[in-house]
MARNU-687352 format. One record per residue (C-alpha): residue number from 1; x, y, z. Coordinates in nm, 3 decimals. Layout:
// MARNU-687352
pt pos->NUM&u->X&v->Y&w->Z
...
This chain:
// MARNU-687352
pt pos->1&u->-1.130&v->-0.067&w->3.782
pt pos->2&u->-1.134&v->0.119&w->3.456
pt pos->3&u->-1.352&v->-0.054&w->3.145
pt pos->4&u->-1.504&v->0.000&w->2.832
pt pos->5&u->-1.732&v->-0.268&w->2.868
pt pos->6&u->-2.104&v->-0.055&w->2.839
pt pos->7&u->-1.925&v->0.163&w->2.524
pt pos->8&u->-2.128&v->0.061&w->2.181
pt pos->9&u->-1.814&v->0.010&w->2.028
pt pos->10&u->-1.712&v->-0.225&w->2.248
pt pos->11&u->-2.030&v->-0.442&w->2.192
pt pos->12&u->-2.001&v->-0.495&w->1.793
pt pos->13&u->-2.049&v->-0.848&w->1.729
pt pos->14&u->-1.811&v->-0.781&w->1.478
pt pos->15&u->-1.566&v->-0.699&w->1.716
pt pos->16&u->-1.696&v->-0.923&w->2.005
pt pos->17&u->-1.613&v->-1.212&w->1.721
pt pos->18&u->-1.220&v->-1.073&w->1.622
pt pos->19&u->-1.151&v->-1.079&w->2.007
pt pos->20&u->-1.325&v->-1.455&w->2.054
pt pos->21&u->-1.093&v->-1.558&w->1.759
pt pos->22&u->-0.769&v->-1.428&w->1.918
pt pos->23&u->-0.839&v->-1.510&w->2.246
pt pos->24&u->-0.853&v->-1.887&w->2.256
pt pos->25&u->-0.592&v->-2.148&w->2.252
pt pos->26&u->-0.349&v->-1.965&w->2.431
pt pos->27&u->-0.351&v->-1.647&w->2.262
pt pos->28&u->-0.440&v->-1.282&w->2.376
pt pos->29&u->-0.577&v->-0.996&w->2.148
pt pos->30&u->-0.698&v->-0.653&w->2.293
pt pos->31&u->-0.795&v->-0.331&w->2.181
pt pos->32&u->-0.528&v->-0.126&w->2.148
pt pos->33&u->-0.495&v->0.286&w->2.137
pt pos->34&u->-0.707&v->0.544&w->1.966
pt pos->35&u->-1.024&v->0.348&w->2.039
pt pos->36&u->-0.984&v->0.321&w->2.449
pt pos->37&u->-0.853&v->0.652&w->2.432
pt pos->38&u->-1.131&v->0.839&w->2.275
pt pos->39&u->-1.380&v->0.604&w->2.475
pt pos->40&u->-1.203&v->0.716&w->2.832
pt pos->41&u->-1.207&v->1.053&w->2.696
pt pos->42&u->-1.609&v->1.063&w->2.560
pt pos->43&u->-1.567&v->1.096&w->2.245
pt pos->44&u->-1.662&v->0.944&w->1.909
pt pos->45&u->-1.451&v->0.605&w->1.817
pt pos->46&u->-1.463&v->0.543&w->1.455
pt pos->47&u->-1.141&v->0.241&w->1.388
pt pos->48&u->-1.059&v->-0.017&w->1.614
pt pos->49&u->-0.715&v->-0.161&w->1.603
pt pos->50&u->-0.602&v->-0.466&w->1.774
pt pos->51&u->-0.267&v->-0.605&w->1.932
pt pos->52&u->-0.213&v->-0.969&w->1.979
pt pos->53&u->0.054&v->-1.188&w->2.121
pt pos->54&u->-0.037&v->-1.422&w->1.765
pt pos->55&u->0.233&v->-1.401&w->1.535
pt pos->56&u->0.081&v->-1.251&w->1.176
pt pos->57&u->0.080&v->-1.628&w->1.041
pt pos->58&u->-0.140&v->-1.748&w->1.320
pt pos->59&u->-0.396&v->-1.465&w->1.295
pt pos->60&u->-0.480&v->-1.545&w->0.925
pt pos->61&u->-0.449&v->-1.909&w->0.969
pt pos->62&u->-0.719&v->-1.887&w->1.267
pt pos->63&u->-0.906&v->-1.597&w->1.060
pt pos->64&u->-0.899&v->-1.851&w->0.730
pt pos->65&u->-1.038&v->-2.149&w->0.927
pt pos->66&u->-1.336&v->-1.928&w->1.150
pt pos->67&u->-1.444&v->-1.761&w->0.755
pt pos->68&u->-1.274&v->-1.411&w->0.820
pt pos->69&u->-1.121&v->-1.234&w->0.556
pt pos->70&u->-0.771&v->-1.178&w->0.564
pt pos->71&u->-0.558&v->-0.919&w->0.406
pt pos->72&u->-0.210&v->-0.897&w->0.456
pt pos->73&u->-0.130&v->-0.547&w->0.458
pt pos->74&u->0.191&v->-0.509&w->0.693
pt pos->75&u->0.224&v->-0.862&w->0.723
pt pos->76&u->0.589&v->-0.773&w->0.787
pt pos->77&u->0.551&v->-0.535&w->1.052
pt pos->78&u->0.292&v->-0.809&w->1.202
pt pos->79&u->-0.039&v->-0.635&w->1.067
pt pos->80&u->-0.313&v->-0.852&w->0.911
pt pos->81&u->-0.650&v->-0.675&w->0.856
pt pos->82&u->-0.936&v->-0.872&w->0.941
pt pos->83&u->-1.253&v->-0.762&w->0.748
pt pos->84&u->-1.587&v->-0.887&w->0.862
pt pos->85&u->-1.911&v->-0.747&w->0.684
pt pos->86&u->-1.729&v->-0.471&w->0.561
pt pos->87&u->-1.573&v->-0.376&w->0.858
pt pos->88&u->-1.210&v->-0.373&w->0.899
pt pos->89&u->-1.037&v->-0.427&w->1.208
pt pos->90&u->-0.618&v->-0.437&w->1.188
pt pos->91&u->-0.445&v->-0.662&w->1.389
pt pos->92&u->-0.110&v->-0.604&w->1.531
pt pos->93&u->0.167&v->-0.860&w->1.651
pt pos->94&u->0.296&v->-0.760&w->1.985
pt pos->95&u->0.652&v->-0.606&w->1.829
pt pos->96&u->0.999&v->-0.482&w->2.025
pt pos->97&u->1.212&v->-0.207&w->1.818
pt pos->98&u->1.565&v->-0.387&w->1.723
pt pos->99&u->1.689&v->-0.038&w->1.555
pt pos->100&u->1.582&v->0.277&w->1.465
pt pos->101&u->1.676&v->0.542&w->1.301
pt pos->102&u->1.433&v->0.850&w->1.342
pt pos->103&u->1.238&v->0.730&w->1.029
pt pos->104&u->1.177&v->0.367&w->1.023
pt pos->105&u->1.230&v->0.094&w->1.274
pt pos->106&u->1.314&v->-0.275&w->1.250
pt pos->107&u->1.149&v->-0.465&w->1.481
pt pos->108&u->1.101&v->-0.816&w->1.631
pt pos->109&u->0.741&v->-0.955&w->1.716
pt pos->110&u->0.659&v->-1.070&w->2.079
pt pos->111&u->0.462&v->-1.154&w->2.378
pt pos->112&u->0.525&v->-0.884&w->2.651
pt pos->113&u->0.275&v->-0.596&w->2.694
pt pos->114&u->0.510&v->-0.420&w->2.865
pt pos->115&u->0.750&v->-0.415&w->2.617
pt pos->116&u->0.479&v->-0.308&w->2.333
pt pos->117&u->0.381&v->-0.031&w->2.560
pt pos->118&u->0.705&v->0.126&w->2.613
pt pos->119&u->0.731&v->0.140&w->2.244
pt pos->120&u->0.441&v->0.381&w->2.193
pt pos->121&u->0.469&v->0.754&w->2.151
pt pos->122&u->0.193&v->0.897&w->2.397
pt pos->123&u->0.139&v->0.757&w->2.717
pt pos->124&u->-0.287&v->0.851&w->2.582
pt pos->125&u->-0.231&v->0.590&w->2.320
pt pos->126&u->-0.112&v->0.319&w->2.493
pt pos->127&u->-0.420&v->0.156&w->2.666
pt pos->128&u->-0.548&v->-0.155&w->2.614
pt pos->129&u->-0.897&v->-0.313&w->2.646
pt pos->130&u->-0.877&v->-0.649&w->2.735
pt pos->131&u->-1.182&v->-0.906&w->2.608
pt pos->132&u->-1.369&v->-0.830&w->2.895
pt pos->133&u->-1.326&v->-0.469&w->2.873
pt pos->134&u->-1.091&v->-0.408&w->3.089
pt pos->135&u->-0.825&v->-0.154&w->3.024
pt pos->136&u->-0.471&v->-0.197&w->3.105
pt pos->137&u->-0.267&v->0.062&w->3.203
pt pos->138&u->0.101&v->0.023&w->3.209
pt pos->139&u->0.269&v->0.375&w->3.111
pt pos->140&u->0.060&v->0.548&w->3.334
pt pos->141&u->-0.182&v->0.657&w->3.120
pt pos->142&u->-0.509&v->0.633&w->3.258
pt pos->143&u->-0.377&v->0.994&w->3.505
pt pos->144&u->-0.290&v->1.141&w->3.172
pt pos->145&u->-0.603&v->1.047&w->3.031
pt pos->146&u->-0.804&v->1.215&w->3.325
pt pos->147&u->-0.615&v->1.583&w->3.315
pt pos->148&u->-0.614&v->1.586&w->2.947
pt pos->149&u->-0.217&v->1.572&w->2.944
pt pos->150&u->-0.026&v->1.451&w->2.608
pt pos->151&u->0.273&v->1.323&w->2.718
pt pos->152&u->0.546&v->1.090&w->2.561
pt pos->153&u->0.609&v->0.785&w->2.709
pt pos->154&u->0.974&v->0.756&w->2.930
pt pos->155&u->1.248&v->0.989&w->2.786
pt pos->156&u->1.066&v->1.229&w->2.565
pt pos->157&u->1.403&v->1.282&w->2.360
pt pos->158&u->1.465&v->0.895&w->2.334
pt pos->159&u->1.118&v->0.877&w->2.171
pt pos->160&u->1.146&v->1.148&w->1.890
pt pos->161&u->1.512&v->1.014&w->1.837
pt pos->162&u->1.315&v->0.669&w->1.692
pt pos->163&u->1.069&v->0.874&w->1.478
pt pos->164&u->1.120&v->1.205&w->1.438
pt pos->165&u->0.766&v->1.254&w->1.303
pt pos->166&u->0.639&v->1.256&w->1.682
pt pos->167&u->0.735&v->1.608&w->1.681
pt pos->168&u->0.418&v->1.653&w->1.471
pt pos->169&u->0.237&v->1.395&w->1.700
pt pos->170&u->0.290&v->1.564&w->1.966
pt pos->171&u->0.114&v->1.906&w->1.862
pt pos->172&u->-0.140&v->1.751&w->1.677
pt pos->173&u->-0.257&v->1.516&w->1.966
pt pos->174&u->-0.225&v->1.821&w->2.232
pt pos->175&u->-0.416&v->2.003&w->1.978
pt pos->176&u->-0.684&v->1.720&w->1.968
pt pos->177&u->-0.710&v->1.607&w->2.345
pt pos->178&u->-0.452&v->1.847&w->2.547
pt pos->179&u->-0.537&v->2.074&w->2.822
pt pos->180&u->-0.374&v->2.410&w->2.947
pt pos->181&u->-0.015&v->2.405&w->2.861
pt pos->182&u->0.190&v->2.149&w->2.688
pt pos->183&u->0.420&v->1.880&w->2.874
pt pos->184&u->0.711&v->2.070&w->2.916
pt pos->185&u->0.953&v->1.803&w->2.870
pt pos->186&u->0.806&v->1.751&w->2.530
pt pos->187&u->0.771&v->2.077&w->2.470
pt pos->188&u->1.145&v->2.132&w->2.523
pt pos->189&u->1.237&v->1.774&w->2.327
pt pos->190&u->1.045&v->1.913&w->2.028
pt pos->191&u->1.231&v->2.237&w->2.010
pt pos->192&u->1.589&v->2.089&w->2.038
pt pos->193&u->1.502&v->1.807&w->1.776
pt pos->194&u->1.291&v->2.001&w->1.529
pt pos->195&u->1.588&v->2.018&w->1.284
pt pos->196&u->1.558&v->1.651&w->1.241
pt pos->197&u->1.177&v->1.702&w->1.053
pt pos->198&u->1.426&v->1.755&w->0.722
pt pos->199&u->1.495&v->1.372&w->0.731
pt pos->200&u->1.153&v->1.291&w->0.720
pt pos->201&u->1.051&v->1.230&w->0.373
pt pos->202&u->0.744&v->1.545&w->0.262
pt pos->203&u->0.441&v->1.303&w->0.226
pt pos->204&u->0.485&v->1.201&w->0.613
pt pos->205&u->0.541&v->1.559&w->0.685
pt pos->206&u->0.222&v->1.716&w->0.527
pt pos->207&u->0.004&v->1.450&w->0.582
pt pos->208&u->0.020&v->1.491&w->0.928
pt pos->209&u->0.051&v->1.868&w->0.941
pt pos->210&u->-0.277&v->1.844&w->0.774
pt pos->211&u->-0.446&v->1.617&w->1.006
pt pos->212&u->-0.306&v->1.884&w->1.283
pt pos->213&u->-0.485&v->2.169&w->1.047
pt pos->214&u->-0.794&v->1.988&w->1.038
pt pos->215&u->-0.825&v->1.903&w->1.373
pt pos->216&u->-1.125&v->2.108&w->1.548
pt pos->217&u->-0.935&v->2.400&w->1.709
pt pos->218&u->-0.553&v->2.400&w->1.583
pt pos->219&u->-0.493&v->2.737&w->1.761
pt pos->220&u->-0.339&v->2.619&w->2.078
pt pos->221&u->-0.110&v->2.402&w->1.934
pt pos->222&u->0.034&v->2.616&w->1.623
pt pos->223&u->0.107&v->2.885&w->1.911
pt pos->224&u->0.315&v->2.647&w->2.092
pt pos->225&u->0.477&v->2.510&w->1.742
pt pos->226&u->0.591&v->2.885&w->1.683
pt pos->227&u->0.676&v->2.895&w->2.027
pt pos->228&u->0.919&v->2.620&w->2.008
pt pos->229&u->1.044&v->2.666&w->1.630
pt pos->230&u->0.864&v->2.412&w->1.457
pt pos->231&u->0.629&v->2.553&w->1.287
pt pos->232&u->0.888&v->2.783&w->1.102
pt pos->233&u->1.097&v->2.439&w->1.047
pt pos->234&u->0.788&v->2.275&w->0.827
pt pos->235&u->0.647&v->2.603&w->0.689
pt pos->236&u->0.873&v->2.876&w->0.690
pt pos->237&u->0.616&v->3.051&w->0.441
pt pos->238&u->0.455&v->3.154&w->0.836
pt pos->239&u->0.772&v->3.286&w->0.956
pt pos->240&u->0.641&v->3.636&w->0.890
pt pos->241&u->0.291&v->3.636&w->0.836
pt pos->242&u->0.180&v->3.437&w->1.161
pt pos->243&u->-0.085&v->3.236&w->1.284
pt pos->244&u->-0.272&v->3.550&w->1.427
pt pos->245&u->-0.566&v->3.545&w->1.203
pt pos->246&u->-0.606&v->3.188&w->1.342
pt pos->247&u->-0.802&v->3.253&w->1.606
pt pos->248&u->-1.051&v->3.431&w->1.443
pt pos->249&u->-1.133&v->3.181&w->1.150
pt pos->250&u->-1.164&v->2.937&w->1.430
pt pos->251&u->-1.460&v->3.185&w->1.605
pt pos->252&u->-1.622&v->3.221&w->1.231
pt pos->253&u->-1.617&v->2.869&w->1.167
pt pos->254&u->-1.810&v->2.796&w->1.472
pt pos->255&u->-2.042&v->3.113&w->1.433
pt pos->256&u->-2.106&v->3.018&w->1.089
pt pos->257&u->-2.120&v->2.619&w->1.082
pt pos->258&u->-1.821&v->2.566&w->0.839
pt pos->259&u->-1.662&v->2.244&w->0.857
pt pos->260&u->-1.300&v->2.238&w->0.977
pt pos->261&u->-1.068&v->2.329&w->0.658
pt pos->262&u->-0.682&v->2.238&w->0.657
pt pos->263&u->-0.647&v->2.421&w->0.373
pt pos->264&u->-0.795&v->2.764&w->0.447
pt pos->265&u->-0.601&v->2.748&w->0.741
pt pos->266&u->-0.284&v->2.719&w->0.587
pt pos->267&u->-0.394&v->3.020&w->0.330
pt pos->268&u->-0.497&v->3.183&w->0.668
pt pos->269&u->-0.110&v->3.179&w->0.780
pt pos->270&u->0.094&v->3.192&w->0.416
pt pos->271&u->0.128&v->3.543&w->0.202
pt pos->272&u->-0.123&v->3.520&w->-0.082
pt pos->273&u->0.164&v->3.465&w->-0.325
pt pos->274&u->0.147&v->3.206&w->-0.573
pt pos->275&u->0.533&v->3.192&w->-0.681
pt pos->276&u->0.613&v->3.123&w->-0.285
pt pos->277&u->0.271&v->2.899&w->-0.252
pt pos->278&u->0.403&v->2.704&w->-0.579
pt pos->279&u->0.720&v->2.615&w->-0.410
pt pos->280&u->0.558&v->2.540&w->-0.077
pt pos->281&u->0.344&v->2.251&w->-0.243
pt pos->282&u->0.631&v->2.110&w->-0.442
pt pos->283&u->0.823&v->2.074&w->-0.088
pt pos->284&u->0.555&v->1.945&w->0.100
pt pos->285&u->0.422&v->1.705&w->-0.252
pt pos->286&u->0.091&v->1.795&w->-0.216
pt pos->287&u->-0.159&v->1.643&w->-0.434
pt pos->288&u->-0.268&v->1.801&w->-0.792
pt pos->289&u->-0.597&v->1.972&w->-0.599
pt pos->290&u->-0.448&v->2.098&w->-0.305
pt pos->291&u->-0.186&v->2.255&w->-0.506
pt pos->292&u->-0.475&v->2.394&w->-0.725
pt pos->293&u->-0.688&v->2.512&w->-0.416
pt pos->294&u->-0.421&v->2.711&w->-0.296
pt pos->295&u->-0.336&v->2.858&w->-0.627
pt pos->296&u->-0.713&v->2.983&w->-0.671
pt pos->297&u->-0.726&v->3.156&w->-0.363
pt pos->298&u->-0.384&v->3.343&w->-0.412
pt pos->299&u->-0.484&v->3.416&w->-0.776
pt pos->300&u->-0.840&v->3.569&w->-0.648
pt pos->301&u->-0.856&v->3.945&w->-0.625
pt pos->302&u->-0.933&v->4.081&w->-0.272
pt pos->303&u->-1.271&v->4.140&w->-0.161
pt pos->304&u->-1.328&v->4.502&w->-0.210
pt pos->305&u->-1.482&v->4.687&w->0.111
pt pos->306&u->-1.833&v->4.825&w->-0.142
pt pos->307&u->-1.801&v->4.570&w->-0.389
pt pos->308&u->-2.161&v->4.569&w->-0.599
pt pos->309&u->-2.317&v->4.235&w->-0.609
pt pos->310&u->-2.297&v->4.256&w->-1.031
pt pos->311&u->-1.962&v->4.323&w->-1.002
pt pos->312&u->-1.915&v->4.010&w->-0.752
pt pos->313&u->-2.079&v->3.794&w->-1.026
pt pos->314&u->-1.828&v->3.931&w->-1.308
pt pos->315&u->-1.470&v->3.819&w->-1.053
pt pos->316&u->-1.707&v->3.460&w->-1.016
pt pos->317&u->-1.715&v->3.428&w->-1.395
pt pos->318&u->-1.362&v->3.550&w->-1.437
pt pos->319&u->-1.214&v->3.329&w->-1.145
pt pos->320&u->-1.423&v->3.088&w->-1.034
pt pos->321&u->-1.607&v->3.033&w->-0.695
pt pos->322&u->-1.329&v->2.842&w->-0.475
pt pos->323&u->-1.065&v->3.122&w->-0.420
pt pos->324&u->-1.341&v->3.356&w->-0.417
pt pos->325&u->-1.511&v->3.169&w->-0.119
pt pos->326&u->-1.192&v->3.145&w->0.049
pt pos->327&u->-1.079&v->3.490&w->-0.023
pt pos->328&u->-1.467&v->3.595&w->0.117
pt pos->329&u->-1.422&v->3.344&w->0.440
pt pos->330&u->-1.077&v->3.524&w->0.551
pt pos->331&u->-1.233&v->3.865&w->0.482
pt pos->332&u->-1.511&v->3.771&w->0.709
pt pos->333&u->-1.289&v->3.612&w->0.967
pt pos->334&u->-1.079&v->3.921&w->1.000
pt pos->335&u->-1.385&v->4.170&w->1.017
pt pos->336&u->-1.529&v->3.970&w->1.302
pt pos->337&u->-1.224&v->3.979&w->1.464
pt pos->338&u->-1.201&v->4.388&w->1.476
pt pos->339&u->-1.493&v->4.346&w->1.668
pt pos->340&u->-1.880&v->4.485&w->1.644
pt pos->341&u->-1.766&v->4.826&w->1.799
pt pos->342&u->-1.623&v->4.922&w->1.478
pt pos->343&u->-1.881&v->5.037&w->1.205
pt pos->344&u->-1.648&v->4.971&w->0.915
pt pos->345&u->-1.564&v->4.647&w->1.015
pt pos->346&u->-1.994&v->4.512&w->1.057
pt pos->347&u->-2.047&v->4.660&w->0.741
pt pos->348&u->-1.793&v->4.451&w->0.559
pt pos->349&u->-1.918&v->4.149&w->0.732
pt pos->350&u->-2.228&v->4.249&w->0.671
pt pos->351&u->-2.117&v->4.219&w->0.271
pt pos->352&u->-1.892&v->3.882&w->0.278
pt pos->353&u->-2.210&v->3.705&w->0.442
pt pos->354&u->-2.428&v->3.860&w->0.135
pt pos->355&u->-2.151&v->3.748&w->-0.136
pt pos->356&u->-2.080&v->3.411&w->0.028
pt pos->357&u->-2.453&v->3.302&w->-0.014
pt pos->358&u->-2.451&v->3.432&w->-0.381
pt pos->359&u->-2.117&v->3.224&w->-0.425
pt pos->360&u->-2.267&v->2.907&w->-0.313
pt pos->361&u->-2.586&v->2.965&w->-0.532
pt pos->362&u->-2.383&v->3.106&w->-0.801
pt pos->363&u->-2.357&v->2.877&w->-1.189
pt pos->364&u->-2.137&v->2.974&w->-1.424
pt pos->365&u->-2.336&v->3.136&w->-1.754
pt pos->366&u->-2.292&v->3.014&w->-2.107
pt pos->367&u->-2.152&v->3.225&w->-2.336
pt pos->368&u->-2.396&v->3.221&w->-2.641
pt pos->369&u->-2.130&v->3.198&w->-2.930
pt pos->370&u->-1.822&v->2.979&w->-2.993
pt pos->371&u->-1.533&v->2.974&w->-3.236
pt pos->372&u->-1.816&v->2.874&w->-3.519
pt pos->373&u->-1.993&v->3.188&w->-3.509
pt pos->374&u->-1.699&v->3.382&w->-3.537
pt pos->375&u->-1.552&v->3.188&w->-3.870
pt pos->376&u->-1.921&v->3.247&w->-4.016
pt pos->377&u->-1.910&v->3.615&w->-3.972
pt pos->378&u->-1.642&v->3.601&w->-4.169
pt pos->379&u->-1.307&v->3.611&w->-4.002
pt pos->380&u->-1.039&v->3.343&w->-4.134
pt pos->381&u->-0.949&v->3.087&w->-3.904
pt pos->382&u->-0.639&v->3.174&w->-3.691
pt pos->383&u->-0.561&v->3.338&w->-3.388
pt pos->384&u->-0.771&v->3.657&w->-3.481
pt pos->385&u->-1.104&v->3.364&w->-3.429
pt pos->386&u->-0.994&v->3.382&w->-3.026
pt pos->387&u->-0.921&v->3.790&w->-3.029
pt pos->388&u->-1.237&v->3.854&w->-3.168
pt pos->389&u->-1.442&v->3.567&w->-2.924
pt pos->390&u->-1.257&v->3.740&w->-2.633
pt pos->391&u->-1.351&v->4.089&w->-2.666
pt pos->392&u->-1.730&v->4.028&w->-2.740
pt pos->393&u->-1.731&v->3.794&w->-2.459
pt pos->394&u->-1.550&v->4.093&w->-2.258
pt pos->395&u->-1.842&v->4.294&w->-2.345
pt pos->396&u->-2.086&v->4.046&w->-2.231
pt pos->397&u->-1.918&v->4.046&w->-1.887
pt pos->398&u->-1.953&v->4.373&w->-1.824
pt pos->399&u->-2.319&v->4.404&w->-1.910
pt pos->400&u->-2.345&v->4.151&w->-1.676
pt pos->401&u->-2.474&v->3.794&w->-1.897
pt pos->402&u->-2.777&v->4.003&w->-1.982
pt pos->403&u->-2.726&v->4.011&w->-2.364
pt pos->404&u->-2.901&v->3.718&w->-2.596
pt pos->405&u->-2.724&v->3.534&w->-2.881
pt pos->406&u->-2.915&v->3.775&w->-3.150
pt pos->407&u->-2.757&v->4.064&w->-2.989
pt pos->408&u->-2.415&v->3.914&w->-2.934
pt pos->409&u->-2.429&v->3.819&w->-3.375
pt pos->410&u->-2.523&v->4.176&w->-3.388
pt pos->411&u->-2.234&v->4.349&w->-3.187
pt pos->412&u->-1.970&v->4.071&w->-3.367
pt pos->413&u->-2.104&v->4.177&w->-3.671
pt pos->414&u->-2.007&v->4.499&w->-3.600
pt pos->415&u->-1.654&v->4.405&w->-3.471
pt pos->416&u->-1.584&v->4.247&w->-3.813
pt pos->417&u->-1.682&v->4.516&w->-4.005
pt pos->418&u->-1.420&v->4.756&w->-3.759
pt pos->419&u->-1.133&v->4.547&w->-3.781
């Protein structure tokens, strides 16, 4: 008999007092999905989500009498959060699906397990822990579990027909807990159905393609995403430019200890091209800074094979250390990559290591003067107060920050008199 009785988790007293509460007086709550799953599997469980035979009413009139918190936030797709000492814990009416239609899905709450099962994507995520620990298996998911197999429950086509965002699901959870190849039934489903990821509104489309890019090694599952189409559906930008330096950011993020970064792997598979990258975040909606993060790396000059340290510190000043370090990060991928048998390629590794320490310790300097200084030298206020700024600053760049304000006086001093 499978449990998750010894797991920490399970143990809470938090937890241990949500399942007392919906167990009594002829009702039945267990833990339902991610949490068994990742406990079966061995690794970390961070939220804990709850199904219940209670109808939504029930669970905040028993939560309101016992002192829990209650928030109702899907009271009318039968979720209630319960939130004791700051931890939240969402509970779920039992639910059948009376229609769908690829996006959204009207549904009825109930009693029957079974029936709540059947409804899930992912045979993985369909375990339950009863209060005593106990999972319950009734897709067959405890076999899937064991050879690492994502797998939709029953007809793989019948389930992406009711949400076409398990498409996305699908790769991201292979790419998360899957093993050797993926189902090929899915596999298949995906491909024939990936046309229907149009209907699907752009938030629900890139938030989950993120979540895919940040999982801890995407590379499997983007290969099998090309493979079928998809990935060209959701980001045709990748068409042409690939996923092949994927692979090697992957080996330089473990080499190096970077933390998993959605959005260097997307610049890792788009053209550096900031017209095309505009219109890629429009479609998708992304927020104000991912839109920005992408822009600074495309706008970033190229790492230059012998570029001088000084000169490294005047493209930091110019354009700022974000597209810089991402720029650096590719460049250092990529060398890697070639491999330590060629010269050319250790030496240029050698150099993106050097410049992506200096980035990180790297502050901006302050230019001494301002518009002020400028109007006191004598110029009249007007766009010729900017011109002049500019070009003294330009100077200053290029004697790399060393000049003092006294100097800086001197040489606009000398500008004013010329023009």
């Amino acid at each position: 008999m499978t449990s998750v009785s010894g797991e920490a988790w399970f143990s809470d007293p938090a937890l241990v007092r949500v399942l007392a509460l919906l167990n009594s007086d002829g009702g039945e709550g267990r833990v339902a999905g991610g949490a068994v799953r990742n406990s079966l599997m061995g690794l970390p469980v961070a939220d804990v989500d709850i199904a219940t035979t209670l109808r939504p009413e029930a669970v905040v009139e028993r939560a309101k009498a016992a002192g829990i918190k209650a928030v109702p936030t899907g009271i009318e797709h039968g979720t209630v959060t319960l939130v004791i000492d700051g931890t939240p814990f969402e509970v779920t009416t039992l639910r059948r699906d009376v229609s769908t239609n690829g996006r959204h899905a009207d549904v009825a709450f109930g009693t029957d397990w079974q029936t709540d099962a059947e409804r899930r994507d992912l045979t993985i995520n369909a375990l339950y822990a009863k209060q005593d620990g106990t999972v319950v298996d009734l897709v067959n998911g405890l076999p899937d579990i064991e050879s690492r197999t994502v797998r939709f429950i029953g007809d793989a086509a019948t389930r992406i027909a009711e949400d076409h965002l398990r498409i996305l699901r699908f790769f991201r959870f292979f790419a998360l807990y899957g093993s050797g190849r993926p189902d090929a039934e899915g596999l298949k489903a995906c491909a024939r159905a990936k046309a229907s990821l149009a209907k699907l509104s752009a938030e629900r489309v890139w938030s989950e393609t993120k979540k895919l890019l940040g999982a801890p090694d995407p590379g499997r599952a983007l290969l099998w995403m090309r493979q079928a189409g998809v990935l060209t559906e959701i980001l045709p930008e990748t068409e042409k430019w690939g996923i092949d330096a994927i692979p090697g950011l992957i080996a330089a993020e473990k080499a190096f200890g970077w933390k998993p970064d959605a959005m260097l792997r997307l610049a890792a598979m788009v053209p550096a091209d900031r017209e095309r990258l505009k219109t890629l975040a429009g479609r998708l909606r992304f927020s104000k800074a991912e839109a920005a993060t992408l822009d600074h790396w495309a706008a970033a000059p190229e790492i230059a094979p012998k570029l001088a340290e000084t000169a490294f510190d005047r493209l930091l000043y110019r354009n700022g250390p974000s597209g810089l370090t991402m720029r650096l990060k590719l460049a250092l991928a990529a060398a890697r990559a070639r491999g330590l048998g060629d010269p050319e390629a250790l030496a240029f590794s050698g150099l993106c290591q050097r410049l992506l320490t200096r980035a990180e310790k790297w502050r901006k300097p302050s230019f001494p003067l301002t518009g002020a200084d400028v109007l006191a030298a004598g110029v009249p206020a007007g766009p010729t107060v900017g011109a002049a700024l500019s070009a003294i600053e330009d100077e200053w760049v290029a004697g790399n920050f060393h000049e003092d304000r006294a100097r800086l006086l001197s040489r606009l001093d000398a500008f004013v008199k010329a023009n």
